[in-house]
C-alpha positions as CSV (number, residue, x, y, z in Angstrom):
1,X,144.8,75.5,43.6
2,X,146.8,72.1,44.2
3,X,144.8,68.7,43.9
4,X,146.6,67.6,47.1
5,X,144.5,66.2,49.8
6,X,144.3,66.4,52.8
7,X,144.0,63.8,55.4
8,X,140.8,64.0,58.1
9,X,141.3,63.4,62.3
10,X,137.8,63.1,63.7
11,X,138.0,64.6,67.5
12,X,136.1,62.3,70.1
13,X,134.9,64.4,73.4
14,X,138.0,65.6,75.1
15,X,139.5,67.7,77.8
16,X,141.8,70.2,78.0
17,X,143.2,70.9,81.9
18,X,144.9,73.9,83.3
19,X,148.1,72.7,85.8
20,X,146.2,74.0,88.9
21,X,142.5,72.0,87.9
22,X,144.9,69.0,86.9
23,X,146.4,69.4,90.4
24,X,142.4,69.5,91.9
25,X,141.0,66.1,90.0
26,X,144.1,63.9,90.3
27,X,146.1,65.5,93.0
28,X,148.9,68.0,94.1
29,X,151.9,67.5,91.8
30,X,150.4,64.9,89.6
31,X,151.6,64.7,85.5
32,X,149.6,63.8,82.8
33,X,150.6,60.0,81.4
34,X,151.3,60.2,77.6
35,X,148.7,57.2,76.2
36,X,149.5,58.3,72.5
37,X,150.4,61.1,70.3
38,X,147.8,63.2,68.1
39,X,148.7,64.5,64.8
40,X,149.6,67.9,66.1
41,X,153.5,68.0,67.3
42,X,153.5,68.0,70.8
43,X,150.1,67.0,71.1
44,X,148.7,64.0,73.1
45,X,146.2,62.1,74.2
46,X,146.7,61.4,78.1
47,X,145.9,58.4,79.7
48,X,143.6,60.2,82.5
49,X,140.0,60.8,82.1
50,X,137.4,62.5,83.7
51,X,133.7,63.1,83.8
52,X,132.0,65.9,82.8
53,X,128.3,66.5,84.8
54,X,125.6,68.5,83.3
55,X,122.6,69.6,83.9
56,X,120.8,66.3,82.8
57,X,123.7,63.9,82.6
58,X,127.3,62.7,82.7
59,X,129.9,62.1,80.0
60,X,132.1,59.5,81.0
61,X,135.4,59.4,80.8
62,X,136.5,61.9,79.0
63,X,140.1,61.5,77.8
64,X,142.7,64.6,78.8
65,X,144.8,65.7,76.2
66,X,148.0,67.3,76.5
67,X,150.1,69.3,77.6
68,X,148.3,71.3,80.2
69,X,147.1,74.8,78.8
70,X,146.1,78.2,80.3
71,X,142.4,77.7,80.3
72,X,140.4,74.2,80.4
73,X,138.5,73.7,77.4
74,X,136.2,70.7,76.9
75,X,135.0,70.1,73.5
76,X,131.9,67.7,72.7
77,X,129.7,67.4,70.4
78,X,126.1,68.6,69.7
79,X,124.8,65.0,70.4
80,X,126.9,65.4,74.1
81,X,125.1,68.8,74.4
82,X,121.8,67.0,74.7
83,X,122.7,64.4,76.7
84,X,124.3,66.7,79.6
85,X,121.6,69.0,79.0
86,X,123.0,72.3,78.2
87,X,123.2,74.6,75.5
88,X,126.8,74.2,74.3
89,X,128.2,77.2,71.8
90,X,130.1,76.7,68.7
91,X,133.2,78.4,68.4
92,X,136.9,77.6,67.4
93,X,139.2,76.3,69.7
94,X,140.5,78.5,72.7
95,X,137.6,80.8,72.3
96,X,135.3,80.2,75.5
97,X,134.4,83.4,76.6
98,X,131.1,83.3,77.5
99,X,130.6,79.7,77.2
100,X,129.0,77.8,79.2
101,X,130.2,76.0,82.6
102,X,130.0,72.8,84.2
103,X,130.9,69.9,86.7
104,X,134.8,67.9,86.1
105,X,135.0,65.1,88.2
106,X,138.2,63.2,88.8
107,X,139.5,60.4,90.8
108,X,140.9,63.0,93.8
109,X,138.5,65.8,93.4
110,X,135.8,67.8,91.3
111,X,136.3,71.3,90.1
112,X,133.4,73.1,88.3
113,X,134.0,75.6,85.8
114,X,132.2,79.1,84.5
115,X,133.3,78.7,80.7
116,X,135.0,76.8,78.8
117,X,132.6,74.3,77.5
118,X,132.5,74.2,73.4
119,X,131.5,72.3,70.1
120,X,134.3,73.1,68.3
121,X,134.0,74.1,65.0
122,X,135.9,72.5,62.2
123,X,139.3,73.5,60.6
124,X,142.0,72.3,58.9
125,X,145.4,73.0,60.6
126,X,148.1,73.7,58.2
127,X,152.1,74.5,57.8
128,X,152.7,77.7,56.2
129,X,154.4,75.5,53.3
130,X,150.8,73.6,53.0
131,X,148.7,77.3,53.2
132,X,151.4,78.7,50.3
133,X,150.4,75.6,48.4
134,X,146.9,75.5,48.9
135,X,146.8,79.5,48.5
136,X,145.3,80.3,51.7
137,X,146.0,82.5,54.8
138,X,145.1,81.4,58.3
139,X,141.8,82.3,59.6
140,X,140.4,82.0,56.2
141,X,137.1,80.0,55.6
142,X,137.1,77.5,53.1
143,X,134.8,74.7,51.3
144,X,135.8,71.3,52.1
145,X,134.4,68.4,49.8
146,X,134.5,65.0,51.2
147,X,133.6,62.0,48.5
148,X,132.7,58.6,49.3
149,X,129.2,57.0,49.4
150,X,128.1,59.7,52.0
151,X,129.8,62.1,50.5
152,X,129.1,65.8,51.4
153,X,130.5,69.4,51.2
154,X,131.3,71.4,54.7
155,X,131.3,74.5,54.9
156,X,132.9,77.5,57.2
157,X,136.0,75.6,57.4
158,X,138.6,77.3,59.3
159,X,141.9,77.5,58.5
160,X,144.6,77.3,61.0
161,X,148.3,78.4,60.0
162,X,151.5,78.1,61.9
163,X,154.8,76.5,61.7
164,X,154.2,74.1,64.2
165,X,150.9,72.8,62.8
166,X,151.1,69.1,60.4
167,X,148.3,69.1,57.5
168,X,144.8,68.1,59.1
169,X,141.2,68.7,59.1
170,X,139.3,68.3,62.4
171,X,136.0,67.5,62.1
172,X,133.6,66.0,65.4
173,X,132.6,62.5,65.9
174,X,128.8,64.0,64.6
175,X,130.3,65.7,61.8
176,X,132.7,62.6,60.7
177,X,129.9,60.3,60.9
178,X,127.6,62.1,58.7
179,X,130.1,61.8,56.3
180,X,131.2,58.2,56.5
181,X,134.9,59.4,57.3
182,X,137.6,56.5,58.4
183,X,141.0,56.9,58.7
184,X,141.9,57.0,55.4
185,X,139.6,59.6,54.3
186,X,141.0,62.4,52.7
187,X,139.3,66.1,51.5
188,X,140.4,68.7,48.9
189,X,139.6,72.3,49.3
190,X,136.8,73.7,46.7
């Protein structure tokens, strides 16, 4: 095993839009504004936002990320469970079958949806030169040890292998605060 680490990205609440719900919340024809890019090639964070209604409450502004994709996705954390009120599943990105549903609102228009409502569960996205490295395959589950004052181990780490991917764990805003991660933090497989 290599004593490389790896650098940590800790997800705010986001939204991923399909062209046609894009089209519905900000209006026939309209493109997503690049605000910045993620870590991910080809990845960025839009400068649109929308709010997400449950059954309790709202989560405002909710930042779009992009490109556009098949299926809208929305991924908050347990914390933003409780506060729209819903019971929100765990599961790795871009699987929301049988997820749960709810209210986008936008500045032209609302669209509610039947699934696609997650807490995404934590991975480390990797280049097949970093998984030969690191002597892992993608969809393996790793230990991740983060040090620091509130240090801590996580467990069922996915790993997520693909040419296209740059090295980086993913870990929610509950997740990264637990461990006193910053920007600079960086984790070694155990």
């Amino acid at each position: 095993m290599t004593n490389k680490k790896i650098p940590v990205g800790v997800s705010n609440r986001h939204i991923h839009l399909t062209k046609e719900h894009l089209h519905i919340l900000f209006g026939e024809g309209y493109e997503l504004n690049m605000w910045k890019d993620l870590s991910q090639p080809g990845q960025y964070a839009a400068e649109e936002k929308v709010d997400v209604v449950g059954n309790k409450g709202t989560l405002s502004g909710v930042r779009v990320l992009g490109p556009v994709r098949n299926e809208t996705q929305i991924e908050v954390s347990i914390t933003d469970s409780f506060k729209l009120g819903v019971k929100v599943p765990l599961r790795n990105s871009g699987d929301i079958a049988n997820t749960t549903g709810c209210k986008i609102v936008g500045p032209k228009g609302e669209v509610t949806i039947e699934k696609g409502l997650i807490v995404a569960a934590r991975h480390i996205h990797m280049h097949t030169k970093d998984a030969t490295e690191f002597r892992v395959s993608d969809k393996d589950i790793v230990k991740v040890k983060v040090e620091g004052d509130r240090g801590l181990i996580f467990e069922n780490v996915l790993v997520r292998v693909n040419d296209q991917f740059a090295l980086e764990m993913h870990v929610d805003v509950d997740e990264g605060n637990a461990a006193g991660i910053t920007k600079d933090t960086k984790v070694e497989i155990i």
